[in-house]
C-alpha positions as CSV (number, residue, x, y, z in Angstrom):
1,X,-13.2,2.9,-4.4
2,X,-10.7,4.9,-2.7
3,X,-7.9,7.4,-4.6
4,X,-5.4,5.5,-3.4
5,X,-7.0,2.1,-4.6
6,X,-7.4,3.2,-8.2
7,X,-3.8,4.9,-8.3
8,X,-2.4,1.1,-7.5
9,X,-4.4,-0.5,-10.7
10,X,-3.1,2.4,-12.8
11,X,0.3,1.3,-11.4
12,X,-0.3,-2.2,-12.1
13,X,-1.2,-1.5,-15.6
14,X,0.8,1.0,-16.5
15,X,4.0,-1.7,-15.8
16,X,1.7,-4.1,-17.8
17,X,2.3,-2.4,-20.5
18,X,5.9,-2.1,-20.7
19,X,8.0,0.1,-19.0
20,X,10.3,2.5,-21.0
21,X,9.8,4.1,-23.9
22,X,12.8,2.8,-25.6
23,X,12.7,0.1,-28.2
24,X,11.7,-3.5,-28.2
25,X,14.8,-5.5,-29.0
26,X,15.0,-9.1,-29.5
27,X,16.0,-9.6,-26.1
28,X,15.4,-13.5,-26.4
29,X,18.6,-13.8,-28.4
30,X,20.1,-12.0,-25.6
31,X,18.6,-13.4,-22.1
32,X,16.8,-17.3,-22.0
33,X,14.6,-18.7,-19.4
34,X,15.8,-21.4,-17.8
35,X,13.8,-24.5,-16.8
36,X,12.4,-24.7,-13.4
37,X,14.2,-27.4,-12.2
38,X,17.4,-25.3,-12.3
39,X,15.5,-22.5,-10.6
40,X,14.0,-24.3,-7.7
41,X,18.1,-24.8,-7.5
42,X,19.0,-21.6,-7.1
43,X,19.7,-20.0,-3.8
44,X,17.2,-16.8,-3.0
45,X,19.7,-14.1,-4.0
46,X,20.6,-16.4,-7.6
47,X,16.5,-16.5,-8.4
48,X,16.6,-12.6,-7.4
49,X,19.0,-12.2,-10.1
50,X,17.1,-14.2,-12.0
51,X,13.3,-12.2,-11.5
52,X,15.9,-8.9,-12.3
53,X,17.1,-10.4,-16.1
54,X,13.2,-11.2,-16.5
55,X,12.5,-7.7,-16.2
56,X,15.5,-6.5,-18.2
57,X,15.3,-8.6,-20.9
58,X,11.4,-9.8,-21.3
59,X,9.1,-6.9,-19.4
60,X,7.7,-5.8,-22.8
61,X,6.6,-9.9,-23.4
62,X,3.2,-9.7,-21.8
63,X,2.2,-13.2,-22.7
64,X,5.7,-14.5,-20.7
65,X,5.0,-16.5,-17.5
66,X,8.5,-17.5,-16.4
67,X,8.2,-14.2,-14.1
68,X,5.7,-15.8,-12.4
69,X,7.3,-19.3,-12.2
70,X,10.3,-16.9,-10.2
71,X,7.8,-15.2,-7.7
72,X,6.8,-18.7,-6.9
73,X,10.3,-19.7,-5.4
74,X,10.5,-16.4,-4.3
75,X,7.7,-16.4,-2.1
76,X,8.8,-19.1,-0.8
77,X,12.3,-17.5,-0.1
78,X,10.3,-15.0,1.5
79,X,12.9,-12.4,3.7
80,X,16.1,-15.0,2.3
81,X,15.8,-12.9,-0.9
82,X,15.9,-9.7,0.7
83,X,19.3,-8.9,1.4
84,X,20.4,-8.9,-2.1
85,X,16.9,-7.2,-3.1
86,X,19.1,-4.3,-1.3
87,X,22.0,-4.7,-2.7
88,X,20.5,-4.0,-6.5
89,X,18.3,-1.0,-5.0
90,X,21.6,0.7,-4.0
91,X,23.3,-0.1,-7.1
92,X,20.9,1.7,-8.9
93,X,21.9,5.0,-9.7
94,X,19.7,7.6,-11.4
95,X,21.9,10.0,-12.6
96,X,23.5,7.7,-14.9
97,X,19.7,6.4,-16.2
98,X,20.4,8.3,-19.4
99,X,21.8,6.3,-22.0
100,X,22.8,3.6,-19.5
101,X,23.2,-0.3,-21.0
102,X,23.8,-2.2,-18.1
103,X,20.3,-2.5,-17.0
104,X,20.7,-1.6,-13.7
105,X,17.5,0.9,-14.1
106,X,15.2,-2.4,-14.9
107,X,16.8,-4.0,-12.2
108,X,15.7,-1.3,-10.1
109,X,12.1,-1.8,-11.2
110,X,12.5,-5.2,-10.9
111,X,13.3,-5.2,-7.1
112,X,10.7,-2.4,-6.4
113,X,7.9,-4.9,-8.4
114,X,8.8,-7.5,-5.9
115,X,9.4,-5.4,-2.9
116,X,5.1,-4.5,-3.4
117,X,4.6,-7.9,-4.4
118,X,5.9,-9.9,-1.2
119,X,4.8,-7.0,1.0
120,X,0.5,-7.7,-0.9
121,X,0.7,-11.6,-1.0
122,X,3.4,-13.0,1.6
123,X,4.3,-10.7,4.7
124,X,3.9,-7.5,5.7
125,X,7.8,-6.1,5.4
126,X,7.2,-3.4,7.9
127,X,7.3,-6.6,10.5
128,X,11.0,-7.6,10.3
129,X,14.0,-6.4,10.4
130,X,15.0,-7.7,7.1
131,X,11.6,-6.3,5.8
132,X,12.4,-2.8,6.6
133,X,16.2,-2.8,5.2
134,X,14.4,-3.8,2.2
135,X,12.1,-0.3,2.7
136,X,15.1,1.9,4.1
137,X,16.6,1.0,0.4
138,X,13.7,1.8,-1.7
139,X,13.6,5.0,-0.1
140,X,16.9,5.9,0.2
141,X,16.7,5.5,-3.9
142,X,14.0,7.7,-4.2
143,X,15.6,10.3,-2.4
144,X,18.1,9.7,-4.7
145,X,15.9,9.9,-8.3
146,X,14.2,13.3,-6.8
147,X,17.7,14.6,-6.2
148,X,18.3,13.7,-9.9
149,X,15.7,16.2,-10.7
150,X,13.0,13.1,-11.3
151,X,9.2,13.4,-10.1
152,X,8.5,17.2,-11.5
153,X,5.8,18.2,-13.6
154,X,5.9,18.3,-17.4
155,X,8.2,14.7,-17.7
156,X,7.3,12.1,-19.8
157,X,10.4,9.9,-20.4
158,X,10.0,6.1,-18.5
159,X,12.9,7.3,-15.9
160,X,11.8,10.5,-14.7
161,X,8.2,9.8,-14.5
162,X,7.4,6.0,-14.5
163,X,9.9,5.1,-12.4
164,X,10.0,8.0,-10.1
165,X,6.3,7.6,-9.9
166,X,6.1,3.6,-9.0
167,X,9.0,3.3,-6.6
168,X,7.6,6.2,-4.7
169,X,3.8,4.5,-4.8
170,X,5.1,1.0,-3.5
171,X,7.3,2.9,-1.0
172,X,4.2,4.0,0.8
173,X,2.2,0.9,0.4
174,X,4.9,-0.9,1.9
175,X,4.9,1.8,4.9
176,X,1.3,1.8,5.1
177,X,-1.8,0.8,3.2
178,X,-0.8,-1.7,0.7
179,X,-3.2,-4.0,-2.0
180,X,-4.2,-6.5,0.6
181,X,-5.5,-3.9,3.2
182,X,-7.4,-2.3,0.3
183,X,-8.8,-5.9,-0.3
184,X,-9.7,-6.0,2.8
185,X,-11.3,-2.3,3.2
186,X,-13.7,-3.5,0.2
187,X,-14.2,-7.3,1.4
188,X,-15.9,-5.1,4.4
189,X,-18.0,-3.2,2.7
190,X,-19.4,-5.1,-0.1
191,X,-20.0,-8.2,2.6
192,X,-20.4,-7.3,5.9
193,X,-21.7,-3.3,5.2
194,X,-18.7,-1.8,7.2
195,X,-17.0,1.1,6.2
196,X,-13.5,1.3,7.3
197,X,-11.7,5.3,7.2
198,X,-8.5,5.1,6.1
199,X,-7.5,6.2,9.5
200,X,-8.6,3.2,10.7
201,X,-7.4,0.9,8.0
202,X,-4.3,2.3,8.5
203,X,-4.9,1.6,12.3
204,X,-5.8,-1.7,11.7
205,X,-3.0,-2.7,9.4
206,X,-0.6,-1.7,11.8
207,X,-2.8,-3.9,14.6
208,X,-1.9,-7.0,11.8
209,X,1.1,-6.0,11.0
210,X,2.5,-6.7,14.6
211,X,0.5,-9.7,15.9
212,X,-0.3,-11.4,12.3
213,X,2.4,-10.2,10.2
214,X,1.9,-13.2,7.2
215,X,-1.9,-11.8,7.1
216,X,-1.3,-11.3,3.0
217,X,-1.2,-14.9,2.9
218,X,-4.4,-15.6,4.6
219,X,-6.8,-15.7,1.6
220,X,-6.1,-15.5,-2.3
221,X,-7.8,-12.3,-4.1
222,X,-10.3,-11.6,-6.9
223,X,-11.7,-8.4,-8.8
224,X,-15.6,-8.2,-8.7
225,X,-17.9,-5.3,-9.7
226,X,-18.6,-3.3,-6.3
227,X,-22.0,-1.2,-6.5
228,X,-20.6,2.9,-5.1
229,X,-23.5,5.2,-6.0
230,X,-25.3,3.0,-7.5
231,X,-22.9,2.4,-10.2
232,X,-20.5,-0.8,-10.8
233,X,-16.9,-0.4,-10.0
234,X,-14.2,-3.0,-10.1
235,X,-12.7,-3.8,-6.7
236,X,-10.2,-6.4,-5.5
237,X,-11.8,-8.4,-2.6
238,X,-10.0,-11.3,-0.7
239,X,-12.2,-14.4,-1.4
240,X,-11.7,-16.2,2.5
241,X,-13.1,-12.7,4.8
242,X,-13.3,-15.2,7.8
243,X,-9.8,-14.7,9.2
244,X,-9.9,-11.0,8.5
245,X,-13.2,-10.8,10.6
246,X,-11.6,-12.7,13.2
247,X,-8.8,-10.1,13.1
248,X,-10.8,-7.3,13.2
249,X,-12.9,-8.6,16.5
250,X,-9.2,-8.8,18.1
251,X,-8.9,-5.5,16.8
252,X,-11.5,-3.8,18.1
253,X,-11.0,-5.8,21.7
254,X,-7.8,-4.3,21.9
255,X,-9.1,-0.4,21.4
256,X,-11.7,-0.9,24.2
């Protein structure tokens, strides 16, 4: 499995497990779910609000699913939710992270969670116009967090570090290879014995990413044990390869 492939589940896991090193508070008496009935209510930018207070308030609540029940809507919403995805990106502000109560710091990491998430399992943002407001933001705050002095060596706190370190990572998924081409790289190779570069994944993304741009959608995804070297490694795999192949032949046609 590629660098790049095992940086993304260190990622994943590492917001897993709670981002933030300050203290769990009873945020329940301060923040409720609501019922999905009154979410599939909401308009996009309301239920964008709402996925933001999930994070705030209940990120450290592994066993929670209502962040789950949001994404659902939200996929559907789709590019609807993105406008007010930038509006919290360029609220965020990192030189007032320290010591900072209003949350706008988990709201940050809220909307760069869902930023990667739309851009691995609905559409390629990249594709739209909407899509790449939505990028332009997320990068224009990490401009902002390294001008704050964040992303140097030697910095442990949650701000500095963590978030520095996942913006910047989905910020270049979301420009290039993302979780779904990776699936796609190892869907290759452990079923059809085809190696793909990264210069040609990257190549071939781009292919999908302007004639198939919902290609995330195509097929759901798995981890399986992948043989490299003769050794098991986890790898995520999409479980439908058919439309991929079918992509790929286009591909290739195209380059001759």
């Amino acid at each position: 499995m590629s660098s790049h492939a095992w940086k993304t589940i260190a990622i994943r896991l590492f917001v897993l497990v709670g981002l933030g090193s300050s203290l769990f508070v009873d945020a329940c008496a301060q923040y409720r779910h609501k019922p999905e009935a009154e979410i599939a209510a909401m308009t996009p930018a309301q239920r964008v609000d709402e996925y933001a207070n999930e994070q705030a308030y209940h990120k450290y609540a592994l066993s929670d699913t209502q962040r789950e029940i949001i994404a659902r809507y939200l996929h559907r919403d789709g590019l609807k939710s993105l406008p007010r995805v930038v509006q919290i990106i360029d609220e965020y502000e990192p030189r007032r992270d320290a010591g900072a109560s209003d949350h706008k710091g988990e709201h940050f990491d809220a909307m760069a969670i869902l930023i990667a998430d739309l851009d691995s399992n609905v559409v390629r943002l990249r594709a739209s116009a909407e899509g790449r407001q939505a990028i332009d933001a997320l990068a224009r705050a990490v401009e902002r967090m390294r001008a704050a002095g964040y992303g140097k060596k030697d910095q442990h706190e949650w701000p500095q570090h963590g978030r520095f370190e996942v913006a910047s990572t989905y910020l270049a998924q979301a420009r290039g290879i993302n979780d779904t081409d990776e699936a796609v790289r190892n869907s290759f190779r452990y079923e059809d014995k085809v190696r793909l570069s990264d210069s040609e994944l990257l190549a071939f993304s781009n292919f999908l990413v302007t004639h198939h741009a919902d290609y995330p959608a195509w097929s759901e995804r798995d981890f399986i044990n992948i043989e490299e070297n003769g050794k098991p490694l986890p790898g995520l795999v999409v479980k439908n390869l058919r439309p991929y192949r079918d992509a790929y032949q286009e591909f290739k046609g195209t380059k001759r």
